[in-house]
C-alpha positions in Angstrom: -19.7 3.2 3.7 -16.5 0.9 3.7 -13.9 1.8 6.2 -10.2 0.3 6.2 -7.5 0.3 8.5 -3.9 -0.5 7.5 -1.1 -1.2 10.2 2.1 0.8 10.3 5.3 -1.5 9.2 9.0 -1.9 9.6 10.3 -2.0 6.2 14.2 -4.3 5.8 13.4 -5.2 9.3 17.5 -4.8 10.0 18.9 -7.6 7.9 16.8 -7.6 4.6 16.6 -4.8 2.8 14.1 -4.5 -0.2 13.5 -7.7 1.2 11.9 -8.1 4.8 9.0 -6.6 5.8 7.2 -6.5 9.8 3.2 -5.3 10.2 3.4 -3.9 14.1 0.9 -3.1 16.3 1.1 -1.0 19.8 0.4 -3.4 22.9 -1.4 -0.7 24.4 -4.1 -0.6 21.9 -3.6 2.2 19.9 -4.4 2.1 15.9 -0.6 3.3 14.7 -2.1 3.6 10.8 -3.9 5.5 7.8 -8.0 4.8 7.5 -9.6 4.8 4.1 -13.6 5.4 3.9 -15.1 5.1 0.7 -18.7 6.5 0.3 -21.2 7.3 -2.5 -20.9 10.9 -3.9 -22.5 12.7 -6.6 -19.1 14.1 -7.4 -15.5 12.6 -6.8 -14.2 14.4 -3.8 -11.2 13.6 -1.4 -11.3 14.9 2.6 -8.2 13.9 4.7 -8.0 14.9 8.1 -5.8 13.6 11.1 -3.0 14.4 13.1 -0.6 14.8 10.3 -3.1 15.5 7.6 -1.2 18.8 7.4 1.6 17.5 5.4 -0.3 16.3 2.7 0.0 17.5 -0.9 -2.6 20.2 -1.2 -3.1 19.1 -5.2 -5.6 16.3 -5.1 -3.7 14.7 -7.9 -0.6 14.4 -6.0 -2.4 12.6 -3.1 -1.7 9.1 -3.0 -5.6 8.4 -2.1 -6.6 10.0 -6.3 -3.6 8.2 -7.4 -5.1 4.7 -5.6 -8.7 5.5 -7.1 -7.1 6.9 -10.5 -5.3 3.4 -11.3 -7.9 1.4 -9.3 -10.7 2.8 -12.2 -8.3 2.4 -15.3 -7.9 -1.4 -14.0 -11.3 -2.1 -13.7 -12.5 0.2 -16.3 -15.3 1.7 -13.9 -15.9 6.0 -13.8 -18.1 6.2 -10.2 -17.9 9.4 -8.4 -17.4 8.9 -4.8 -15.8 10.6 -1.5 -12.9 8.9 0.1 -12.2 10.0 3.3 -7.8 9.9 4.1 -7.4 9.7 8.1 -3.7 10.5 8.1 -2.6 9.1 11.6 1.2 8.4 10.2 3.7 11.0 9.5 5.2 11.4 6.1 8.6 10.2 5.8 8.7 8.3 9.2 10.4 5.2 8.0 6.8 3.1 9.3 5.4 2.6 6.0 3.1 5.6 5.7 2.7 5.6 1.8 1.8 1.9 2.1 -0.6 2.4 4.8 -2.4 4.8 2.7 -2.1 2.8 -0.4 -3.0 -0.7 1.3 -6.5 0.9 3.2 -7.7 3.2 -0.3 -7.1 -0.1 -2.7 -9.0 -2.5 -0.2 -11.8 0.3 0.5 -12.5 0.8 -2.8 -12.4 -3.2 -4.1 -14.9 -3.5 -1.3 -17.0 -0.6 -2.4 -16.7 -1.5 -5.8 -17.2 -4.7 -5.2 -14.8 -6.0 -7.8 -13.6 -9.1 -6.1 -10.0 -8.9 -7.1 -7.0 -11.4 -6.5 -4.6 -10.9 -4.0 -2.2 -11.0 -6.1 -3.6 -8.3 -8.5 -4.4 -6.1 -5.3 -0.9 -6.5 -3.8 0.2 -5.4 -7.6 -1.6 -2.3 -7.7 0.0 -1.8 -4.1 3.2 -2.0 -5.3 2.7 0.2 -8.6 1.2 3.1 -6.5 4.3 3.0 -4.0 6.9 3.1 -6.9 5.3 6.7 -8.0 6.5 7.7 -4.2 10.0 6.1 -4.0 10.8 5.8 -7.3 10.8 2.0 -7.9 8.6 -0.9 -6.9 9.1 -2.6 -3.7 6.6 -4.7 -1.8 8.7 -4.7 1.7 5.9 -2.3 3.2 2.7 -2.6 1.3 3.1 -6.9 2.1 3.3 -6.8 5.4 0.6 -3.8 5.8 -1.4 -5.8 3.4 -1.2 -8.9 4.7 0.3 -8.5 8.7 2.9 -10.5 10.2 6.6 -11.0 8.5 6.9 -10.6 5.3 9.7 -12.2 3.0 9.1 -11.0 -0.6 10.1 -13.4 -3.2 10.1 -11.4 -6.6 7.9 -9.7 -9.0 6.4 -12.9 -9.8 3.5 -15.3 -8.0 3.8 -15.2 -5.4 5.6 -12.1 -4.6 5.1 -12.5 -0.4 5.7 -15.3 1.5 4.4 -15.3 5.4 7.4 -15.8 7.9 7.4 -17.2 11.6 8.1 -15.1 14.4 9.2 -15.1 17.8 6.3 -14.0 20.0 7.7 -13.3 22.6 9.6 -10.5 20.6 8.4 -7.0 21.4 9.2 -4.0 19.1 9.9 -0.5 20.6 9.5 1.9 17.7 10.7 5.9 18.3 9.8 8.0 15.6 11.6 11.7 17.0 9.3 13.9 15.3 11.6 14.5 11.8 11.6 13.1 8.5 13.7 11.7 6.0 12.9 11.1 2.5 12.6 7.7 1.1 14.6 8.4 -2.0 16.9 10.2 -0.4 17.8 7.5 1.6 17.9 5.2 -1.0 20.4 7.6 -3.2 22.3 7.4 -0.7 22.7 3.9 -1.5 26.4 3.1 -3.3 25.7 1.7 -6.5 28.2 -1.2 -6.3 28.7 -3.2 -3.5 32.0 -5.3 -3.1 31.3 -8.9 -3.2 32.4 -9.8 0.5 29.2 -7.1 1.5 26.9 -9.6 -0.4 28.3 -12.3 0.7 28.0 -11.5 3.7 24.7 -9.6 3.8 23.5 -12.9 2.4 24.4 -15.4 5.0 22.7 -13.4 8.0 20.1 -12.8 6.1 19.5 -16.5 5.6 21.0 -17.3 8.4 18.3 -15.3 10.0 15.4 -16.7 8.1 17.0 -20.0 9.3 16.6 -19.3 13.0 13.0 -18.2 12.1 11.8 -21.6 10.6 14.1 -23.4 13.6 12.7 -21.0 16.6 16.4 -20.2 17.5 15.7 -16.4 18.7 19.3 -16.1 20.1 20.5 -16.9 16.0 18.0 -14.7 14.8 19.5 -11.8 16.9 23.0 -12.5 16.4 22.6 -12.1 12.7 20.4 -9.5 12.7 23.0 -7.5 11.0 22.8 -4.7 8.6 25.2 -4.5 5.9 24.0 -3.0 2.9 21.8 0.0 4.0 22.4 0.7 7.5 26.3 1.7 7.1 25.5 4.4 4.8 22.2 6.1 6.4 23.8 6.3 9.6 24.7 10.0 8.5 20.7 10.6 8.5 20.3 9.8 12.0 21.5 12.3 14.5 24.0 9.9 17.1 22.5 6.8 15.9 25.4 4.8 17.2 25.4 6.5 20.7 21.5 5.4 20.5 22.3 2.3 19.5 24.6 1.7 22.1 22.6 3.2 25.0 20.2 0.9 23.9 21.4 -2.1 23.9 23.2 -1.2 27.8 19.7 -1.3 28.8 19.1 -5.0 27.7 17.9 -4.3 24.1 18.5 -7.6 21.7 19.1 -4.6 18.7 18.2 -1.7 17.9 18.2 -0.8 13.8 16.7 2.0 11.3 13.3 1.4 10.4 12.7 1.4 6.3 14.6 4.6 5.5 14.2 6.1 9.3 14.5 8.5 11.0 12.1 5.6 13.1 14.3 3.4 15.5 13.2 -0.2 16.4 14.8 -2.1 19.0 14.0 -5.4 19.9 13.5 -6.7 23.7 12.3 -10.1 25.2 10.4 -8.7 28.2 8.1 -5.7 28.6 10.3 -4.6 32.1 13.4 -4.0 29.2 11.0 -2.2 26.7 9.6 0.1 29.1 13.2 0.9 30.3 13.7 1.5 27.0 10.5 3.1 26.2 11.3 6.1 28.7 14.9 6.6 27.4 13.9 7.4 24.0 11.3 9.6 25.0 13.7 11.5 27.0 16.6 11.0 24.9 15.3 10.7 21.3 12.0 12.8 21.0 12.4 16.1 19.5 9.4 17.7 19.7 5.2 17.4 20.5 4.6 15.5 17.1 7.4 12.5 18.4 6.4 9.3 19.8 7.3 5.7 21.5 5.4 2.8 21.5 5.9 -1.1 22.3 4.7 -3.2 19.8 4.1 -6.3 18.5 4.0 -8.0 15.2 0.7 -7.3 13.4 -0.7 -10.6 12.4 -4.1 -9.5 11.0 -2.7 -6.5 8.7 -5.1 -4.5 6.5 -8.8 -5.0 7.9 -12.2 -3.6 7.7 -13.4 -1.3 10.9 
């Protein structure tokens, strides 16, 4: 039996959207992701289980796990009846990635079973084909970073498509998913279609400002142009007193606080573990809305997708 594991992710990571991607981990251990198993069967079956297997599609068809094996066997041209086993730890519509971690673990489980040996680059393409079925269009800034940990910058549709990013490691990441969802291409229609050309210009220097301030270990850069401008404005309607949040946050000694992918996740980032408790215990007091909600301090995900 192969067994994957694929780390939950920050998707635009504040200043690039469609274009930055983080791979995070809990410091406290915890596995915040989907598993894939992939066994022999005498006939194809799909079992998901989990805490929020519950909000999967109940046809198998529309389950991201036969859509992975469906393209997965037109690729390599090979019909082999298995059972692939979903363990749905992330909530649908969380703004962490879940698609991708779904995607990343059932394409790497079943090239390992299958033993096909493909590229990187023809695995991170299947990765990215699979996720435009769920938001509508192909974007890698989720499925990279799951894929392949760390920060992710994605280049284009071409080879490469990803390029690994430094980071500050002394950066901790409090996520705070309340216990809602939002659709992804909801979110994304949302979107104005036309964006005046100070926005770009000026989404484009922080963003390579930022990227800047990675490559020069300037952290205090980094943050200060950590700035949102083309997707953050308009989803603000989607988060219930985001800018209250936001600011609460930050009183407590957060370096920002920003929407995760297309939210209703929060990530703020602090540069001691005394600040991200602090702020740890506010969001669970202040941002939780129910049993299925939770907090936890992170760090960046170096390893990404692995065998377990």
């Amino acid at each position: 039996m192969i067994k994957i594991y694929a780390p939950a992710s920050i998707g635009n990571v504040g200043v690039g959207f469609d274009i930055l991607g983080a791979a995070i981990m809990p410091i406290d251990g915890s596995l915040l992701g989907d598993c894939v198993s992939v066994q022999s069967s005498k006939t194809f079956k799909i079992k998901n289980y989990g805490n929020f297997s519950n909000q999967l599609p109940i046809n198998m068809k529309d389950n991201i796990t036969w859509k992975a094996w469906n393209i997965f066997n037109k690729k390599i041209k090979i019909i082999k009846p298995v059972l692939i086993t979903l363990e749905k730890n992330m909530p649908i519509g969380s703004g962490l990635g879940s698609s991708a971690s779904s995607i990343v673990a059932s394409v790497l489980a079943l090239n390992k079973f299958y033993k096909t040996k493909l590229t990187q680059i023809e695995l991170i393409n299947i990765m990215g084909k699979i996720e435009g079925f769920i938001s509508g269009g192909i974007h890698y800034d989720n499925v990279a970073p799951c894929y392949l940990g760390g920060l992710q910058l994605i280049a284009d549709d071409t080879t490469p498509v990803t390029q690994n990013l430094p980071i500050f490691n002394h950066w901790l990441w409090v996520i705070a998913w309340p216990g809602s969802t939002v659709s992804t291409s909801i979110a994304r229609k949302i979107l104005p279609l036309k964006y005046k050309k100070e926005i770009c210009i000026k989404n484009s220097r922080n963003l390579s400002t930022f990227i800047h301030a990675l490559h020069t270990n300037k952290s205090e850069l980094a943050i200060q142009v950590m700035i949102d401008e083309i997707a953050e404005p308009y989803r603000i309607p989607l988060i219930p007193n985001f800018l209250k949040i936001k600011s609460e946050i930050k009183k407590l000694g957060a370096l920002s606080c920003h929407i995760s992918g297309s939210g209703p996740t929060l990530f703020s980032i602090c540069s001691n573990l005394k600040i991200a408790k602090k702020i740890k215990i506010w969001l669970e007091k202040n941002y939780i809305n129910n049993k299925s909600g939770f907090v936890y301090i992170c760090k960046i995900d170096k390893l990404g997708a692995r065998r377990i």
